[in-house]
N, C-alpha and C positions, 0 to 999 in steps of 0.2 A: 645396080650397086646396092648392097647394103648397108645395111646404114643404122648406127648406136650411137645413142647421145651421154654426155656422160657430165656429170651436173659438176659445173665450177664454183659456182656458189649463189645464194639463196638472199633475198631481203626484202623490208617490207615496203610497200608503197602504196601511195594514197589517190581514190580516183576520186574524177569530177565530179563522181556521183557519191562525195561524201563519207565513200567504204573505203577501207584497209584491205589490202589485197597482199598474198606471197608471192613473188618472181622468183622464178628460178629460171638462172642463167644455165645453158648447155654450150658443149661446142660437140659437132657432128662427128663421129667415129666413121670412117668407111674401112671394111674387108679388102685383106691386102690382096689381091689376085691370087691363087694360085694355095693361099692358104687354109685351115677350116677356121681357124680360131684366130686370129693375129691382126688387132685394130690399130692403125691409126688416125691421129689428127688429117682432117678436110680441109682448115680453114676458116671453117663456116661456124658462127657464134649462131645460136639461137633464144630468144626468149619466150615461157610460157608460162603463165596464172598457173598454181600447182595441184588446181586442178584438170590440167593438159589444155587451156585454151592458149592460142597460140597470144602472141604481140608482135604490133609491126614498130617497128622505129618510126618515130616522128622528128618536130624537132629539139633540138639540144637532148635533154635528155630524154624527154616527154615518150612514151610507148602508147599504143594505140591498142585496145583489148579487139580484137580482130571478129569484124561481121558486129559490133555494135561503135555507140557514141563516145564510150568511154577514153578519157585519158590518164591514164597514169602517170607518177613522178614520186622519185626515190622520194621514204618518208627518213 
């Protein structure tokens, strides 16, 4: 399946390691079968540093900067 993300909106947060970081929220686009061009909504939200490292959901709000220590939380 293909797959477009398509940014909902962006803001700043603060990790444990004392840095300011940008999130940008997505939700995933998939390719309508059958069409060449015609996306829609999956369902599926994603989050990533803007500079493409992913985030996993932790708790409450907390995001986890993914493959390190890091945690983040809306600033």
């Amino acid at each position: 399946m293909d797959i477009r993300l398509h940014l909902l909106e962006s803001f700043a947060a603060t990790g444990t390691d004392g840095r300011r970081y940008k999130v940008c929220a997505y939700e995933r686009l998939g390719l309508v079968p059958g069409s060449d061009d015609v996306w829609e909504p999956t369902g599926v939200a994603e989050y990533r540093l803007d500079d493409g490292r992913r985030l996993e959901a932790g708790q409450g709000d907390a995001m986890l900067v993914a493959g390190s220590d890091v945690v983040l939380t809306r600033a």
